[in-house]
KELUMTOR-730687 format. One line per 5 residues: number of its first residue (from 1); their letters; for each residue x, y, z of C-alpha. Coordinates in nm, 2 decimals, always signed. Each point is the difference from the previous one (the first is absolute). Layout:
<pts>
NUM	a	X Y Z ~ ...
</pts>
This chain:
<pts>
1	xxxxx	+0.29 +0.62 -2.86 ~ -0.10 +0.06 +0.33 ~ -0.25 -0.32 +0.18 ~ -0.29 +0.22 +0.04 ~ +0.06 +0.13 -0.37
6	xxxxx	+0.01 -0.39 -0.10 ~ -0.32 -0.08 +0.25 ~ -0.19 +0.31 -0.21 ~ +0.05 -0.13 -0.33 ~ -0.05 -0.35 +0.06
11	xxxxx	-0.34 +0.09 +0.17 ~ -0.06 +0.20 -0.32 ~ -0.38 +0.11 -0.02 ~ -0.13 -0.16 +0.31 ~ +0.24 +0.30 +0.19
16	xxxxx	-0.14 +0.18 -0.16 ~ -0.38 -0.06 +0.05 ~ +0.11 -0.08 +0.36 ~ +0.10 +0.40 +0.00 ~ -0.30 +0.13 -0.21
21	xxxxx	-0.24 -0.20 +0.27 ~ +0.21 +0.19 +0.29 ~ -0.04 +0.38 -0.12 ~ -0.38 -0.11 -0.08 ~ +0.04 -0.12 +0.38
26	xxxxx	+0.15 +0.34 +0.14 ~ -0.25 +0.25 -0.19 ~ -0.29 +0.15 +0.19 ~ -0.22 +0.27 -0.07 ~ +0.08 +0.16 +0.39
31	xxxxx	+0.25 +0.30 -0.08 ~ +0.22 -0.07 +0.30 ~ -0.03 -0.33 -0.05 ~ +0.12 -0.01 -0.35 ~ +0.27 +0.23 +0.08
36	xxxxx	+0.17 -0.21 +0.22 ~ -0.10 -0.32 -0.26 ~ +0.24 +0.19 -0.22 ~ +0.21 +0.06 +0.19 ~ +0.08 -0.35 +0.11
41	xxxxx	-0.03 -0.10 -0.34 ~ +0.31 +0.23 -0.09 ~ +0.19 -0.17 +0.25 ~ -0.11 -0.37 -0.03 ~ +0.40 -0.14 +0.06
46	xxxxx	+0.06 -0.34 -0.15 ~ -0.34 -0.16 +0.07 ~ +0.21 -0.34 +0.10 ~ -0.31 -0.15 +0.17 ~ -0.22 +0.00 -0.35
51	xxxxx	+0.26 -0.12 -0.21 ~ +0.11 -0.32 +0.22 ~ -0.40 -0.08 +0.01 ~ +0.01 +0.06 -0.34 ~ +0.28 -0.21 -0.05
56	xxxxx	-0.10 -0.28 +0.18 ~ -0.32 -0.04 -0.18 ~ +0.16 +0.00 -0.34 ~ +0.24 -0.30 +0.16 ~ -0.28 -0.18 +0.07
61	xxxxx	-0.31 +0.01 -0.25 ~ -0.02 +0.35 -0.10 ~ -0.12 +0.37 +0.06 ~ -0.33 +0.02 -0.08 ~ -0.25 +0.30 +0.17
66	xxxxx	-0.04 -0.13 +0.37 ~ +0.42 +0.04 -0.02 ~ -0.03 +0.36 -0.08 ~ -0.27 +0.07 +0.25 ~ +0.17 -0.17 +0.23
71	xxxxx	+0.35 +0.19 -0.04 ~ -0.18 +0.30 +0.02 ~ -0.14 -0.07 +0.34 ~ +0.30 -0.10 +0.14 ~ +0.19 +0.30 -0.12
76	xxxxx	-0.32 +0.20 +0.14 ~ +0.06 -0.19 +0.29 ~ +0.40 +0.10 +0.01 ~ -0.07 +0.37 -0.06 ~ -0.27 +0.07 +0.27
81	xxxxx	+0.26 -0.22 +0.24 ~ +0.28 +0.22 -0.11 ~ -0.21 +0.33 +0.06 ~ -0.17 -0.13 +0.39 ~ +0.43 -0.11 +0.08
86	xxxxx	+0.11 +0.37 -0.09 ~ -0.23 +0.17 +0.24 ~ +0.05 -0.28 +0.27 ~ +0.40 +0.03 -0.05 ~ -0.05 +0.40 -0.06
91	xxxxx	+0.23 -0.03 -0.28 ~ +0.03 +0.35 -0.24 ~ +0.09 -0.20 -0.32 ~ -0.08 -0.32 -0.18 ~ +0.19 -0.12 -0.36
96	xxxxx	+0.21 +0.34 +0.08 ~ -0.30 +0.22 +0.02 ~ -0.24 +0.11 +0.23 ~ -0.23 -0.22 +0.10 ~ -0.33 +0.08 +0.00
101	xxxxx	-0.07 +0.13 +0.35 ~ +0.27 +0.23 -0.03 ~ -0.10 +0.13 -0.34 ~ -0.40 +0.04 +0.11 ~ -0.07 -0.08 +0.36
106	xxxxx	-0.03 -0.35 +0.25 ~ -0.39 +0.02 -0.07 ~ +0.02 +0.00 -0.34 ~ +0.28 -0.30 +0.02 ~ -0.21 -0.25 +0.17
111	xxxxx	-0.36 +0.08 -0.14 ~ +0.20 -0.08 -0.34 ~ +0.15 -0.29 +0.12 ~ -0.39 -0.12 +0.11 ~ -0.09 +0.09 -0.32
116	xxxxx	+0.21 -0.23 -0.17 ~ -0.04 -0.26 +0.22 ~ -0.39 +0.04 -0.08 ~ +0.13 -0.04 -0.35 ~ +0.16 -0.32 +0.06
121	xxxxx	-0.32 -0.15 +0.16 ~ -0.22 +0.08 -0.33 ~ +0.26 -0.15 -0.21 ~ +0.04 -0.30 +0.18 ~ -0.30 -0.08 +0.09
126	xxxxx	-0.06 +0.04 -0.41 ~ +0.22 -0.29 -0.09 ~ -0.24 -0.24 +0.15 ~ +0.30 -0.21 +0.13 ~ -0.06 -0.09 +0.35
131	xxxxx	+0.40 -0.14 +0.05 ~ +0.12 +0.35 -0.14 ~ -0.22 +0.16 +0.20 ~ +0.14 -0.16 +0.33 ~ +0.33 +0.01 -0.13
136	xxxxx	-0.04 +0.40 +0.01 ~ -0.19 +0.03 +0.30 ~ +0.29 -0.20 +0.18 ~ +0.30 +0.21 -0.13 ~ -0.20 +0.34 +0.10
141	xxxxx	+0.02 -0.16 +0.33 ~ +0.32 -0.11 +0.01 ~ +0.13 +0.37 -0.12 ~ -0.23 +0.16 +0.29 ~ +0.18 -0.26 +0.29
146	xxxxx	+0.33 +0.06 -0.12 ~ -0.01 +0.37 +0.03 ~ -0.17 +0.00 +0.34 ~ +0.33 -0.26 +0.07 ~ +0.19 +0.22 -0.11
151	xxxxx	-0.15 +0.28 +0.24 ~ -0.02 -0.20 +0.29 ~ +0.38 -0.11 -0.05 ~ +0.12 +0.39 -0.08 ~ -0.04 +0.03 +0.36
156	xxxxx	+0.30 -0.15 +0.03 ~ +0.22 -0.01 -0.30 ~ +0.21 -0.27 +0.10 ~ -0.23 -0.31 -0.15 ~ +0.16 -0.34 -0.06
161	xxxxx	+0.08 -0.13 -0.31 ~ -0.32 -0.23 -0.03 ~ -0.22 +0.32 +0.08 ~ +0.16 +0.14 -0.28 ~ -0.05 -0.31 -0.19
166	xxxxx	-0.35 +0.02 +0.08 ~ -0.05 +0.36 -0.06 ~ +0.13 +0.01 -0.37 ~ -0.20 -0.39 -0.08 ~ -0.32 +0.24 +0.13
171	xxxxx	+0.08 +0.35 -0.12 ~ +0.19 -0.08 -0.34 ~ +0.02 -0.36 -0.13 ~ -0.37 -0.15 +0.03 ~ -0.09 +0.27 -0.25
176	xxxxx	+0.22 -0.12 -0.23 ~ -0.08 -0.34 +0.11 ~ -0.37 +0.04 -0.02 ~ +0.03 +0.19 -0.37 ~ +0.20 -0.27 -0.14
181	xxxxx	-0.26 -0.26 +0.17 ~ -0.30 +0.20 -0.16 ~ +0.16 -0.04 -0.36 ~ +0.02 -0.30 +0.00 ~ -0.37 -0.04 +0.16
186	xxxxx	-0.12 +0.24 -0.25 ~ +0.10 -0.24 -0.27 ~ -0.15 -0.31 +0.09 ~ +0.38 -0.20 +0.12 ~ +0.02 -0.30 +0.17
191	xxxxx	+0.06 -0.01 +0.39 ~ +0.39 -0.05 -0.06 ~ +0.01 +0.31 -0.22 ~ -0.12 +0.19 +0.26 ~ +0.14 -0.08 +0.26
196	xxxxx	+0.33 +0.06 -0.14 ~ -0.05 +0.29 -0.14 ~ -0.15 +0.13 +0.35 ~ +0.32 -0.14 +0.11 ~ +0.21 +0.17 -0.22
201	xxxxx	-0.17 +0.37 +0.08 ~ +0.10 -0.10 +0.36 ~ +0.34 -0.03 -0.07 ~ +0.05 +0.25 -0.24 ~ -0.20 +0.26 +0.24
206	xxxxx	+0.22 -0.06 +0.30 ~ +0.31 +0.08 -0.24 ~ -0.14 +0.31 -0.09 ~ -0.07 +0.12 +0.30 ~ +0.34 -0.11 +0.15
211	xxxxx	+0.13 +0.20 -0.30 ~ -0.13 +0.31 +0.06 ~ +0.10 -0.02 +0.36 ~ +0.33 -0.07 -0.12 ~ +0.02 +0.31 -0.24
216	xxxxx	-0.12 +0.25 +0.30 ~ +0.39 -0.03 +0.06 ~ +0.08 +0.07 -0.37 ~ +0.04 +0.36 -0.10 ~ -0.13 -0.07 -0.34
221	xxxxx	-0.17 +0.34 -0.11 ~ -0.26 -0.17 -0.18 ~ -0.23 -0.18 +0.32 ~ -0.22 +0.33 +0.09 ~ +0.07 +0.01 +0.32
226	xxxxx	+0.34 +0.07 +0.22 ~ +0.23 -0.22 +0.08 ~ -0.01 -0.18 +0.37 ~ -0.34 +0.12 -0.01 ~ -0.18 -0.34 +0.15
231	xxxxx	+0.25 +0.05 +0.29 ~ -0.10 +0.39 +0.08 ~ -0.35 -0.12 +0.01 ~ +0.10 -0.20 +0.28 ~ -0.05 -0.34 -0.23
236	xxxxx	+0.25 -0.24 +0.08 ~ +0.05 -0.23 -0.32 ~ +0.19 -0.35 -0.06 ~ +0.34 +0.12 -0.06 ~ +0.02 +0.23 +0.35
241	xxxxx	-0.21 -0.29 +0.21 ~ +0.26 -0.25 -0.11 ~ +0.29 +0.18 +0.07 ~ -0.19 +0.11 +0.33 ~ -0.01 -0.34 +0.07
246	xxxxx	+0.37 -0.09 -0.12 ~ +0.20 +0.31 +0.23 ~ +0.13 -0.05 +0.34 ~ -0.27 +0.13 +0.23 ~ +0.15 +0.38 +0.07
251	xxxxx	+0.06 +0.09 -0.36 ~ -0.37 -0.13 -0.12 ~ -0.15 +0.20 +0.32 ~ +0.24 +0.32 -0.10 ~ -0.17 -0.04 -0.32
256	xxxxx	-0.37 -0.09 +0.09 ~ +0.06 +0.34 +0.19 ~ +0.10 +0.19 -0.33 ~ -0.23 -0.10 -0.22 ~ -0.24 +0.09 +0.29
261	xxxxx	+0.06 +0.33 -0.01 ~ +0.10 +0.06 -0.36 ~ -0.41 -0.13 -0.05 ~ -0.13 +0.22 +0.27 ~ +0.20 +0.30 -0.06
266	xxxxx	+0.20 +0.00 +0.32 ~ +0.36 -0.07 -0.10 ~ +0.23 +0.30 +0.23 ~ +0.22 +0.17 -0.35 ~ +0.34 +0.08 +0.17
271	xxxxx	+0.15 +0.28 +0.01 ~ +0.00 +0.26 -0.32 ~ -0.22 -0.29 -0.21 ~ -0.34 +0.03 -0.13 ~ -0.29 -0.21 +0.07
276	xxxxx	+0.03 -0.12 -0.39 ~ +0.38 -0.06 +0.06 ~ -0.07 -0.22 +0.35 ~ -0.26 -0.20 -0.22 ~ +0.24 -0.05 -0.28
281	xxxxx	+0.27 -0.07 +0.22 ~ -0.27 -0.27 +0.20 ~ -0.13 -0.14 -0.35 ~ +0.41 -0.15 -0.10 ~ +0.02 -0.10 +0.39
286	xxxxx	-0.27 -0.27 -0.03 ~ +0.08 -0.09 -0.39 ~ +0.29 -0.06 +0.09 ~ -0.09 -0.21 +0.27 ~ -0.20 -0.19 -0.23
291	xxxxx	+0.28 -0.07 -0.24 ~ +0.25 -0.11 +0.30 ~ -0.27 -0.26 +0.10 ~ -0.09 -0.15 -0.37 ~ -0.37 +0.15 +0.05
296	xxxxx	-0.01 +0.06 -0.36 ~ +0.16 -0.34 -0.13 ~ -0.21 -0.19 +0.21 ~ -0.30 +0.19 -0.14 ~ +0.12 -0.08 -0.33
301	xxxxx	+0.04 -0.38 +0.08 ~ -0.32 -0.05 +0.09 ~ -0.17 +0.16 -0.31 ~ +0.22 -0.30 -0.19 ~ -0.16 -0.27 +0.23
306	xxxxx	-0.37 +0.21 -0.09 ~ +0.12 -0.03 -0.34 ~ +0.09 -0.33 -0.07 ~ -0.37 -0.11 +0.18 ~ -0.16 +0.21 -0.25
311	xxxxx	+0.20 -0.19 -0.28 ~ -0.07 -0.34 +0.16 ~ -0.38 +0.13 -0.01 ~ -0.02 +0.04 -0.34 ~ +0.15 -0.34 -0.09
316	xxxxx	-0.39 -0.09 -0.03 ~ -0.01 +0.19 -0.36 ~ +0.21 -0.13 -0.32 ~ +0.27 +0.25 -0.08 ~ -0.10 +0.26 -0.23
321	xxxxx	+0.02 +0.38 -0.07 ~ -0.23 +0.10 +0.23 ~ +0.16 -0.20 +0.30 ~ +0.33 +0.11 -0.11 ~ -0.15 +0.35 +0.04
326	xxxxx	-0.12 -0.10 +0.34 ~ +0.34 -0.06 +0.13 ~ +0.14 +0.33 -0.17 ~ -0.24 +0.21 +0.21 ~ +0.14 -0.19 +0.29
331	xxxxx	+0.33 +0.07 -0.07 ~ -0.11 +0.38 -0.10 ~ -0.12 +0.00 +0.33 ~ +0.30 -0.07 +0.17 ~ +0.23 +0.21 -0.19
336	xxx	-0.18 +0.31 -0.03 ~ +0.15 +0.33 +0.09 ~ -0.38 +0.17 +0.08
</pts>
């Protein structure tokens, strides 16, 4: 059985109120509104972020109706993220489809991000828990500073590895962090409880996000979105900084140059190929360049070291079936193909 199949039915009923509570969330009585509301809801991917908070609440004293309010938030708080990123990144598709600017307009994208975000206010401030409050208010934050990071650093692709670091801690991993903190909040735990499961999300966020970086030079058919497509955006990720980093001067600058103007559209096709072909033809240039300099097996050895702190976090809780399933969604998370 797949982890998130065994996460599912150990969580049992409180999944599943956690999803009625959602939809309730997403309806309005506004046509476009709800149009949209269904169309997200169509399209809701894994919903990681409410099953780790989930989770962590059962692992500490249980999931009672602050938890649920409080994973839908958060996953409010994910989805209106997810919609402001598209139009900032002007990306057509999201999950494989189009995302929402492209299948309505830019306006319409960022008055329903507002709107959700106006969602997660009223809920929060309806749990009457002033710690889960701030712990909210600080992640919406964070997620705000690490895309304007993000911006200011696209000016110049070529970011250091503790930019990177700090990007993905910012962008990616103190949601997960902050989630698996509010569980455990949620549920009355003790200080230790939450701080290693905050400590855990951490971990376990940075390794997802160094996944998917990693699978943007896969060509699995099942990650909705092309192949090398971080790097035609002009976003230069782990495995290409490190072997960047690793190459004798010329080659890395031959290849700064490439990628260049593979991301800006200005590669020079040679004689009788295509624009599609040069692009192709650029596209195995730099992965190969990344194979000959470890990029992805460094990548890969550093998710381990993320790993085994998320394990070493979670040493706080006395082995059982839901911390076994814990470490299988880490794992999961590593070996996933999309």
């Amino acid at each position: 059985m797949h982890p998130l199949e065994k996460i599912e039915q150990q969580l049992g009923g409180e999944l599943q109120d956690f999803r009625k509570a959602y939809e309730s969330a997403l309806q309005s009585d506004d046509e476009m509104l709800s149009k949209v509301e269904t169309y997200i809801l169509s399209h809701r991917g894994k919903q990681l972020r409410p099953l780790l908070l989930l989770m962590s609440a059962k692992m500490c004293h249980g999931v009672n109706e602050k938890t649920i309010d409080a994973a839908v938030a958060f996953e409010l708080l994910h989805n209106a993220s997810l919609i402001h990123d598209d139009v900032v990144d002007d990306s057509p598709l999201r999950r494989g489809i189009p995302a929402i600017q492209t299948r309505w307009t830019n306006k319409v994208a960022i008055l329903t991000g507002d709107y959700l975000l106006a969602k997660v206010i009223a809920l929060t401030a309806g749990l009457r828990n002033q710690k889960l409050f701030y712990i909210l208010a600080d992640v919406g934050q964070t997620l705000a500073q690490g895309e304007l990071l993000q911006l200011h650093t696209d000016r110049s692709m070529w970011i250091t590895e503790a930019e990177y670091m700090r990007i993905i801690e910012q962008k990616t991993a103190a949601l997960f962090a902050a989630c698996c903190q509010a569980g455990a909040v949620s549920s009355g735990a003790s200080m230790k409880m939450e701080t290693a499961l905050k400590t855990f999300g951490n971990e376990l966020g940075l390794v997802f996000q160094m996944k998917d970086d990693l699978l943007d030079y896969s060509d699995s058919e099942d990650l909705g979105k092309p192949t090398m497509n971080d790097v035609r955006d002009g976003k230069a990720t782990l495995p290409l900084l490190i072997s960047i980093e690793r190459a004798p001067k010329n080659e890395a600058d031959e290849i700064r140059q490439l990628t260049e103007h593979l991301s800006s559209n200005t590669l020079s096709p040679e004689a009788g190929q295509t624009p599609q072909e040069a692009a192709s033809a650029a596209e195995q240039t730099i992965l190969s360049f990344v194979l000959r300099y470890d990029g992805i097996r460094y990548v890969q050895q550093q998710m381990e070291v993320h790993k085994r702190r998320a394990i070493e976090a979670l040493a706080a809780f006395h082995d059982s079936s839901l911390k076994a399933l814990m470490i299988q969604l880490l794992e999961y998370t590593i070996t996933r193909v999309y």
